[in-house]
MARBA-3410 file (N, C-alpha, C, O; in Angstrom, 1 decimal):
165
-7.1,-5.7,18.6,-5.8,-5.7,17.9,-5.0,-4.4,18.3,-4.2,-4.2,17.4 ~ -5.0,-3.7,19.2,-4.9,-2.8,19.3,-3.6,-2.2,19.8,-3.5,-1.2,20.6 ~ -2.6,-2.8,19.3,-1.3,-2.8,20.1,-0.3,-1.4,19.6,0.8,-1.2,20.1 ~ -0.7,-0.7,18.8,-0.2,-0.1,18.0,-1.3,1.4,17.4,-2.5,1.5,17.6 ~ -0.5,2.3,16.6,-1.4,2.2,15.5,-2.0,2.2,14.6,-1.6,1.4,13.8
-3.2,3.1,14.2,-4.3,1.7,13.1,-3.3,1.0,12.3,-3.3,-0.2,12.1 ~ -2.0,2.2,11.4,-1.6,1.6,10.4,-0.5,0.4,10.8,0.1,-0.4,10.0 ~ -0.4,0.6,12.1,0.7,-0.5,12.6,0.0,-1.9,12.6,0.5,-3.0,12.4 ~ -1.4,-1.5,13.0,-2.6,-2.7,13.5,-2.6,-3.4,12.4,-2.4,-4.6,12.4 ~ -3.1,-2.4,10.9,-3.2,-3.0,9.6,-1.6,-3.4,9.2,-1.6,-4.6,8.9
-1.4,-3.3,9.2,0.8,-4.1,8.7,0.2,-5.5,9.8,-0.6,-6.2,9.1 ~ 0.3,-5.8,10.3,0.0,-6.7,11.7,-0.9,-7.7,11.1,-0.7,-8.9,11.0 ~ -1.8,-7.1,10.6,-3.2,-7.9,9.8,-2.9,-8.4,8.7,-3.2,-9.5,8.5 ~ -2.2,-7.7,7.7,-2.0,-8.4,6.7,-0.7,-9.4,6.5,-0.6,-10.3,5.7 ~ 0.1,-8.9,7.4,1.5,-10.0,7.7,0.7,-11.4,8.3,0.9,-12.6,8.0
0.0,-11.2,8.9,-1.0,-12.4,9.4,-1.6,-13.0,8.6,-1.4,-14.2,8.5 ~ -2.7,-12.1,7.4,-3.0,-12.6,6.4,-2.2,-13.5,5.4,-2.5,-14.6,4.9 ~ -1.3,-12.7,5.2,-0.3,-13.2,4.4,0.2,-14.2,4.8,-0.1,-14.8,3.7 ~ 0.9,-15.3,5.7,1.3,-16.0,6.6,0.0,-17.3,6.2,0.3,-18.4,5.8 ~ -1.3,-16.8,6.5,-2.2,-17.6,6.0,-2.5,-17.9,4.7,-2.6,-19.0,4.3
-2.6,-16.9,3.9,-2.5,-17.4,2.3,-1.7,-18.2,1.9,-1.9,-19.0,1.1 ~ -0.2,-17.8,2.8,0.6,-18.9,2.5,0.6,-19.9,2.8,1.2,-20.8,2.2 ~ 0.0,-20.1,3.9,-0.4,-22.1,4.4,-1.3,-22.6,4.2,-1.6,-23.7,4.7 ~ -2.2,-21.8,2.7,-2.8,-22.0,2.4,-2.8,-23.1,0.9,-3.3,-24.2,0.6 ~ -1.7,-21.6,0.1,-1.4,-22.1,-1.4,0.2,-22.7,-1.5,0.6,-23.2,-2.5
0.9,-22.6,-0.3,1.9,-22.8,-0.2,3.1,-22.4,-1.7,4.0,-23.0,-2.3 ~ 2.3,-21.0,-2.0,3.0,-20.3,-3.2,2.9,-18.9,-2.7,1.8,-18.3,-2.5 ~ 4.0,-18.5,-2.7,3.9,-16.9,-1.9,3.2,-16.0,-3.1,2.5,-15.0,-2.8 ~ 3.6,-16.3,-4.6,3.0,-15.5,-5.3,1.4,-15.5,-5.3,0.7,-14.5,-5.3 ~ 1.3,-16.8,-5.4,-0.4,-17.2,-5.3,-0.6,-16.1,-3.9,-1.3,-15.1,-3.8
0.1,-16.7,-3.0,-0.4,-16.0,-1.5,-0.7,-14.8,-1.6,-1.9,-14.4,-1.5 ~ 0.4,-14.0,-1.7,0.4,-12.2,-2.0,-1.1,-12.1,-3.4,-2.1,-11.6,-3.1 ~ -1.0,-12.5,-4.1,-2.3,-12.3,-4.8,-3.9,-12.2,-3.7,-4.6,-11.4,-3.3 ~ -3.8,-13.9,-3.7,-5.1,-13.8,-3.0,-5.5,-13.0,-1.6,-6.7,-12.7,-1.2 ~ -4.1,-12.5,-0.6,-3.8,-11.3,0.0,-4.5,-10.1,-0.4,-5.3,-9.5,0.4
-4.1,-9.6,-1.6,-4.8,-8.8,-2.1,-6.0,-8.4,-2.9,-6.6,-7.3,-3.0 ~ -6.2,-9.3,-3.2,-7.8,-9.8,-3.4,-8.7,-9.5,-1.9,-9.5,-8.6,-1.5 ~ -8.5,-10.3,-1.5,-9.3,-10.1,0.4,-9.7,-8.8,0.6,-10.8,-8.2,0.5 ~ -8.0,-8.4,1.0,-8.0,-7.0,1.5,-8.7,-6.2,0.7,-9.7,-5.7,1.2 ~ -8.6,-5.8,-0.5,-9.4,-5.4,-1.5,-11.2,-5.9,-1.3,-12.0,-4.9,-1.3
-11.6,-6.7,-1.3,-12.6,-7.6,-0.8,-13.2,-6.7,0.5,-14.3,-6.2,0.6 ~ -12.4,-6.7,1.1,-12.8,-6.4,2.9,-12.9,-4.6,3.0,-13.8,-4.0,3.5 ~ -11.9,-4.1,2.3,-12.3,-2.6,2.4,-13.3,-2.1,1.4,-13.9,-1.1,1.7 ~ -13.6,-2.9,0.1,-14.8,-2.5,-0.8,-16.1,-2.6,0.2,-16.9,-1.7,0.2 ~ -16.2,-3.7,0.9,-17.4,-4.2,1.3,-17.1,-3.4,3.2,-18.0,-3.7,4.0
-16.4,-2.8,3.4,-16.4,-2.1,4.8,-16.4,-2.7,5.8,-16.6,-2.2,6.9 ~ -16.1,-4.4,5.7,-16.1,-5.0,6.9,-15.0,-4.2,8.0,-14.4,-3.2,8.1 ~ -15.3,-5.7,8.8,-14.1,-5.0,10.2,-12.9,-5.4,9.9,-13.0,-6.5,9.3 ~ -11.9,-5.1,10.1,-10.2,-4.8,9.9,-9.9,-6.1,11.2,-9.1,-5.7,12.1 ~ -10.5,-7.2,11.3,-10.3,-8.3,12.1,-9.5,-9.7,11.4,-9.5,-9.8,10.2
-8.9,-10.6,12.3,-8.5,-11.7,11.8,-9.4,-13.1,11.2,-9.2,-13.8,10.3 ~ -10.4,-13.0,12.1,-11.4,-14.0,11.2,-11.9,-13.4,9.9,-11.9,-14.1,8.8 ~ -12.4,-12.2,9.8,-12.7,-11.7,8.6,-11.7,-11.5,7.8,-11.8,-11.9,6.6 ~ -11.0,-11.0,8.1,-10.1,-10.9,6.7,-9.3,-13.2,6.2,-8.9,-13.8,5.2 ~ -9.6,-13.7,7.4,-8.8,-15.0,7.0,-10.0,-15.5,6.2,-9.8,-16.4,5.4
-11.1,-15.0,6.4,-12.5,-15.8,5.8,-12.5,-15.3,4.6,-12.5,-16.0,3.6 ~ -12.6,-13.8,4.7,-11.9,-13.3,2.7,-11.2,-14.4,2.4,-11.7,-15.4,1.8 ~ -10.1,-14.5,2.8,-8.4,-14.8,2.2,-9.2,-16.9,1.9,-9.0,-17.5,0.9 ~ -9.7,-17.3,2.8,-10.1,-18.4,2.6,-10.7,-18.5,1.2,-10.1,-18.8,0.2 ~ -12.1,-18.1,1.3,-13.1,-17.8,0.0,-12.4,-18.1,-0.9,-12.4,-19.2,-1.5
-11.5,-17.0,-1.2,-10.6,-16.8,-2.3,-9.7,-17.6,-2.7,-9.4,-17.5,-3.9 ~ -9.1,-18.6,-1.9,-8.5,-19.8,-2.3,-9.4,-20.6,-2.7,-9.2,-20.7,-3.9 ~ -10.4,-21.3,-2.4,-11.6,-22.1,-2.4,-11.8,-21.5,-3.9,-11.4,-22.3,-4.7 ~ -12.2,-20.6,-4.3,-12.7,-19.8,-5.7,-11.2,-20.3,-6.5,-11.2,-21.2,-7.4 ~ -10.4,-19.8,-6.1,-8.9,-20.0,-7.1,-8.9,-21.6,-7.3,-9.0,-22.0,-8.5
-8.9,-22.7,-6.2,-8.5,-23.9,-6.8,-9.8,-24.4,-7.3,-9.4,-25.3,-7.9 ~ -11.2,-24.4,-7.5,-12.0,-24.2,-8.0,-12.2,-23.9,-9.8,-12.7,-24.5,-10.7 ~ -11.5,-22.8,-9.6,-11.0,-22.2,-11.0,-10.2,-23.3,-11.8,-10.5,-23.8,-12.9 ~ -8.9,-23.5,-10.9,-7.9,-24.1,-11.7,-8.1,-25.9,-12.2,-7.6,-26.6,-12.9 ~ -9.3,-25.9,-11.0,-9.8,-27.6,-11.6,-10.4,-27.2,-12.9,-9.9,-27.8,-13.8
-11.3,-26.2,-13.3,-11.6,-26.0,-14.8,-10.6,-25.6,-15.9,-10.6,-26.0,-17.1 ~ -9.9,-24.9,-15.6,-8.7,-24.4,-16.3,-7.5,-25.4,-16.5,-6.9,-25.7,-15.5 ~ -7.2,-25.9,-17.5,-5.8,-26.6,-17.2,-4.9,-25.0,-17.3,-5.4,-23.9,-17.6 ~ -3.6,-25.1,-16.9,-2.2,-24.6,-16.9,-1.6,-25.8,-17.6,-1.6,-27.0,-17.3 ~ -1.1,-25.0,-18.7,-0.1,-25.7,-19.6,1.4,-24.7,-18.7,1.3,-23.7,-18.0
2.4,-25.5,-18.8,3.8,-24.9,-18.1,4.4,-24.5,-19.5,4.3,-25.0,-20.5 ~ 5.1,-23.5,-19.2,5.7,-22.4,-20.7,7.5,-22.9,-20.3,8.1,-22.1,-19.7 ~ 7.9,-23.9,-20.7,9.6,-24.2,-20.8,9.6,-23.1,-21.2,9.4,-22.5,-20.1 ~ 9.7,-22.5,-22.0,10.5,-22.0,-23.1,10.7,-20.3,-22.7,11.0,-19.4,-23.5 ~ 10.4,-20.0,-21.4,10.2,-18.6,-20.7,11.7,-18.7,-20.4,12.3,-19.8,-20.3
12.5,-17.3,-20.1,13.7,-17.5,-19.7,13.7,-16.9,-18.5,12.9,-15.9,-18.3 ~ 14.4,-17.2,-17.9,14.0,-16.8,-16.3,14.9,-15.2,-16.4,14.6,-14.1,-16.0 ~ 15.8,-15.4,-16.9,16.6,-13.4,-17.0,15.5,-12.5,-17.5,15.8,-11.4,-17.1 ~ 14.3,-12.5,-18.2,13.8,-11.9,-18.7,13.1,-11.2,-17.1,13.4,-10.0,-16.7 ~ 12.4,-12.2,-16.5,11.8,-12.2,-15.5,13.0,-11.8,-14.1,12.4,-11.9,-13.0
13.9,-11.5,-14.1,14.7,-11.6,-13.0,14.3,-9.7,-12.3,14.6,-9.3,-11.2 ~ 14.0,-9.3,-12.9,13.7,-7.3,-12.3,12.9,-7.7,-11.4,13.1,-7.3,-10.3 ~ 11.8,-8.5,-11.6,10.6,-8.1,-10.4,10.8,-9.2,-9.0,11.0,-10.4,-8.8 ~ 10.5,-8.1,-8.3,10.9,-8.5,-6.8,9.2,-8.1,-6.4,8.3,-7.3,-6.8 ~ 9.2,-9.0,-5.4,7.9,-8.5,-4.5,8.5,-8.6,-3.3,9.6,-8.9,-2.9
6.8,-7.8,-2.3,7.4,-7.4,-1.2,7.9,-8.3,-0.1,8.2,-7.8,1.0 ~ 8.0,-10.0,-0.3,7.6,-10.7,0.2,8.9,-11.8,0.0,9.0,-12.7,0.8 ~ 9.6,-11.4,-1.0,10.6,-12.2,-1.3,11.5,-12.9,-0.2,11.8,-14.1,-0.2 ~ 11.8,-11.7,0.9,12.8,-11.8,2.3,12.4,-13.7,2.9,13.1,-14.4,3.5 ~ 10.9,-13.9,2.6,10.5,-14.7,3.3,11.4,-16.6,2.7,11.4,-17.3,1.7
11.9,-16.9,4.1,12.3,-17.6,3.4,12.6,-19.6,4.6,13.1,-19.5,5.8 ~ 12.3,-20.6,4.0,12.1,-21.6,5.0,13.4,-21.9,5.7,14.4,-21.6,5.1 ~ 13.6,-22.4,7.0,15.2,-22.4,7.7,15.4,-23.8,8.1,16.4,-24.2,8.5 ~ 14.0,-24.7,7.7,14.3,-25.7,7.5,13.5,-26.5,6.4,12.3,-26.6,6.5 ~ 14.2,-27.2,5.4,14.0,-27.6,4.3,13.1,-29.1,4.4,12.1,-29.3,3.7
13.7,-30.0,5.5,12.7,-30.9,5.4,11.0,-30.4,6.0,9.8,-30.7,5.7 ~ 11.7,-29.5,7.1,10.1,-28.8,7.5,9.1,-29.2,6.2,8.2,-30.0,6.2 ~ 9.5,-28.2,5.2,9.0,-27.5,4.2,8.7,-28.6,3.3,7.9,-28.3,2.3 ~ 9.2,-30.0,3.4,8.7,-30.8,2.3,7.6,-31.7,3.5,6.7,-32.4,3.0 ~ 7.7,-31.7,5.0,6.7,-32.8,5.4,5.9,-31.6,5.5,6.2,-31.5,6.7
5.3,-30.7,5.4,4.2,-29.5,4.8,3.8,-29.8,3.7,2.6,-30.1,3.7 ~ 4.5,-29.9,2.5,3.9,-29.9,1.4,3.4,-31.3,1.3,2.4,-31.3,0.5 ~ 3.7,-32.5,1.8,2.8,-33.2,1.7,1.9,-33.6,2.4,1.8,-34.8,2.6 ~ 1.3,-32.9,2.8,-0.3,-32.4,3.6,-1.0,-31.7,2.8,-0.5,-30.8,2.1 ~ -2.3,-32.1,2.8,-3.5,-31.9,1.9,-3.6,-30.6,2.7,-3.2,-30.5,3.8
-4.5,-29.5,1.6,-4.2,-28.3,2.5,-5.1,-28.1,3.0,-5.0,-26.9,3.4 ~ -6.3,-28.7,3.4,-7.4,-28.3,4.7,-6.3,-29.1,5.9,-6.2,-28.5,7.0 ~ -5.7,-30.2,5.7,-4.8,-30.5,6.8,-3.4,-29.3,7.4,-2.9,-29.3,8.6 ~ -3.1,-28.7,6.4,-2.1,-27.3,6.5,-2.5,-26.3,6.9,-1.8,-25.6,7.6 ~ -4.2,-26.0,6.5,-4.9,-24.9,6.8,-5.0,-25.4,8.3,-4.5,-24.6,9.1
-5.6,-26.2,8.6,-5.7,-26.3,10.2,-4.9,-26.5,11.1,-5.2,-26.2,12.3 ~ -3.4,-27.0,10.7,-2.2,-27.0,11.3,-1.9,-25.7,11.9,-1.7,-25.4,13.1 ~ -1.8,-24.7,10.6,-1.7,-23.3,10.9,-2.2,-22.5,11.5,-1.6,-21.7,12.3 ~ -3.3,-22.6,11.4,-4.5,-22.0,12.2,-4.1,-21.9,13.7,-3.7,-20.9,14.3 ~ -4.1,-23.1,14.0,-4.0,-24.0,15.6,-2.4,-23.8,16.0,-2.3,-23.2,17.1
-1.6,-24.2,15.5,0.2,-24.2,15.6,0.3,-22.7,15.5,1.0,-22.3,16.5 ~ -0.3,-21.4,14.5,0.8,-20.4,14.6,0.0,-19.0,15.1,0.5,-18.0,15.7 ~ -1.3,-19.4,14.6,-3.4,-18.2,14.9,-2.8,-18.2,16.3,-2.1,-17.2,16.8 ~ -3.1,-19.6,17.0,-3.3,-19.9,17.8,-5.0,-20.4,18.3,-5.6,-20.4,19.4 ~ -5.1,-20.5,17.4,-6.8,-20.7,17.6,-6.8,-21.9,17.9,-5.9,-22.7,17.8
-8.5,-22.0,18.8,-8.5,-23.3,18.9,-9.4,-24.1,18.3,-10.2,-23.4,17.7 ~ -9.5,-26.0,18.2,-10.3,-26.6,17.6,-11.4,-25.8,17.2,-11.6,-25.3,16.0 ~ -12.2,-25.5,18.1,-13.8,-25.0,17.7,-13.7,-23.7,17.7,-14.7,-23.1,18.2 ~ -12.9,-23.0,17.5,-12.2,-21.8,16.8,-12.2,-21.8,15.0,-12.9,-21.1,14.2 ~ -11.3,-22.7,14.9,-11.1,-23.0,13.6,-12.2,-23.8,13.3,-12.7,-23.4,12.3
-12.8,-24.8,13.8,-14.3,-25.2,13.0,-14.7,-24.1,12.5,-14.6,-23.9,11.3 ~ -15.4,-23.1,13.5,-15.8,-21.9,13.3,-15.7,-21.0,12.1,-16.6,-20.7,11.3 ~ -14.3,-20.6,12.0,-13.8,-19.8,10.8,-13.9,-20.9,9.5,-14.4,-20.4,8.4 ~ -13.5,-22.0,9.5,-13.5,-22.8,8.1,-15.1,-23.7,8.2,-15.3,-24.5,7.3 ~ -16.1,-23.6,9.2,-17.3,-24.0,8.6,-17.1,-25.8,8.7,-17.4,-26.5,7.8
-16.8,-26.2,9.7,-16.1,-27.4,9.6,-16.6,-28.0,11.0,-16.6,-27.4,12.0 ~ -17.3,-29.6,11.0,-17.4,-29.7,12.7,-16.1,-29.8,13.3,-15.0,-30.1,12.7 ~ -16.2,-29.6,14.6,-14.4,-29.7,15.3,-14.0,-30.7,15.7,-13.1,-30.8,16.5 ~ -15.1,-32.3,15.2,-14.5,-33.3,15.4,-13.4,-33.8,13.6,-12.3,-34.4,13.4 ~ -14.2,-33.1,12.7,-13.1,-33.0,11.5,-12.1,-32.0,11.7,-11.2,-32.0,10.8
-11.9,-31.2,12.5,-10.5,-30.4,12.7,-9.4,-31.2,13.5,-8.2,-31.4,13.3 ~ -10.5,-31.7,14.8,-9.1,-32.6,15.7,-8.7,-33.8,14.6,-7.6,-34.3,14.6 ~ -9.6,-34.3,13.8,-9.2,-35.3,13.6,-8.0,-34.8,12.4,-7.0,-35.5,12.3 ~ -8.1,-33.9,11.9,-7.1,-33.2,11.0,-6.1,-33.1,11.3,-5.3,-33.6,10.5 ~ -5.6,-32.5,12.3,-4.9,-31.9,13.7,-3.8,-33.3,13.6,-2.6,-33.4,13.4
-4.9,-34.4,14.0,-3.9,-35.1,14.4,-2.9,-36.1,13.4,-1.9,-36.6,13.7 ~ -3.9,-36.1,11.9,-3.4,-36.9,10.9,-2.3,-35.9,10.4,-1.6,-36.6,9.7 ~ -2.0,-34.7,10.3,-1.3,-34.2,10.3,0.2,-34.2,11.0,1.4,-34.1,10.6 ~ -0.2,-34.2,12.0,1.4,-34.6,13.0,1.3,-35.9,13.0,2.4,-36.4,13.3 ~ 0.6,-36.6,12.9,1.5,-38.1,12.4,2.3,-38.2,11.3,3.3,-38.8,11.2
1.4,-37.3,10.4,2.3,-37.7,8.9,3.5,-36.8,9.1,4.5,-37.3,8.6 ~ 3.8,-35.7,9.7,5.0,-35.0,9.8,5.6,-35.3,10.7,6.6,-34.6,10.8 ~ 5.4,-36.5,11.7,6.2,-37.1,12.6,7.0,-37.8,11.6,8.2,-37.7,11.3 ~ 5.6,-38.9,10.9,6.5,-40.1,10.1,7.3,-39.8,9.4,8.3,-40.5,9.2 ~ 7.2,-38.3,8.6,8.6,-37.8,7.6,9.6,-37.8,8.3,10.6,-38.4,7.7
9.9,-37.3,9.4,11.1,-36.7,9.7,11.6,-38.7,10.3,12.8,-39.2,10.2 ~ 10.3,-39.5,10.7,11.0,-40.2,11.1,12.3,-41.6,10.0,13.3,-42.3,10.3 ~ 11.2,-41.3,8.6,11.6,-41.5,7.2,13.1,-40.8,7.2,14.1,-41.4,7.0 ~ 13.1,-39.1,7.5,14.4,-39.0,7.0,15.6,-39.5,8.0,16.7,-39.9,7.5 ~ 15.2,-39.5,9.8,16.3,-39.8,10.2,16.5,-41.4,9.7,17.7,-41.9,9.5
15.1,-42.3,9.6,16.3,-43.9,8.9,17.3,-43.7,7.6,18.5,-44.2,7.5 ~ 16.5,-42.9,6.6,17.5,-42.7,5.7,18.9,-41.9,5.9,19.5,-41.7,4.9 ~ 19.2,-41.5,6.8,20.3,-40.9,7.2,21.3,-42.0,8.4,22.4,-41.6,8.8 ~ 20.9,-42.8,8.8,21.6,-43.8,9.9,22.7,-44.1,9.3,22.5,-44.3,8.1 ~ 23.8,-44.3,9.8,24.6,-45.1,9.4,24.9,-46.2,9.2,26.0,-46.5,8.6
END
């Protein structure tokens, strides 16, 4: 990683991380949390300041969170007013999608299908790369791989009929 230094390497690492958390939970708050959890994770325990290790933290940690939340219901709180809440900003806010249907043929992908899209489309890792890091054989990744760009083919191809004249 070495393109810089350490602390430029670490900014580098965790914008990475981060990036993954988010194609992970597809909730930047969620994301930035379990981000920090990891990193927290990875410097208690002294690992190496690498991308498979810290995405394998940052993995874990999602796996543990939706885990969690199958036991836990979330009740939704109407009755919160969003001005109360309007001061806090995170550092993460700036982040923002440039294309909107993108963002909805994503969210309907199961997220080991997102998680591997990501991986492969932005890591750049490959199949038995990503087997590797998610523990997975890499005939379940291609096959991921590919039900995934079908189904985000078929959205966009969904939206241009609904847009024909």
């Amino acid at each position: 990683m070495s393109s810089g230094t350490p602390a430029e390497d670490i900014e580098i690492l965790l914008q990475s991380g981060y990036r993954y958390a988010l194609s992970l939970t597809h909730n930047s708050t969620r994301a930035e949390d379990i981000l920090q959890d990891a990193w927290y994770a990875v410097l208690h325990a002294g690992g190496p300041h690498n991308k498979p290790y810290i995405f394998q933290a940052i993995r874990s940690r999602f796996i543990n969170q939706y885990k969690r939340d199958l036991l836990v219901p979330l009740v939704p709180l109407d009755d919160i007013n969003e001005e109360d809440y309007s001061t806090y900003d995170t550092p993460f806010h700036h982040q923002t999608y440039n294309d909107d249907a993108l963002e909805q043929a994503l969210s309907s992908l199961r997220t080991a299908e997102r998680e591997a899209l990501y991986l492969t489309a932005v890591e750049g890792y490959t199949a038995q790369e990503v087997a590797e890091l998610t523990s997975q054989p890499r005939g379940t990744i291609l096959s991921m791989l590919h039900r995934s760009r079908v189904k985000i083919r078929k959205y966009y191809q969904t939206i241009d009929t609904d847009t024909a004249p």
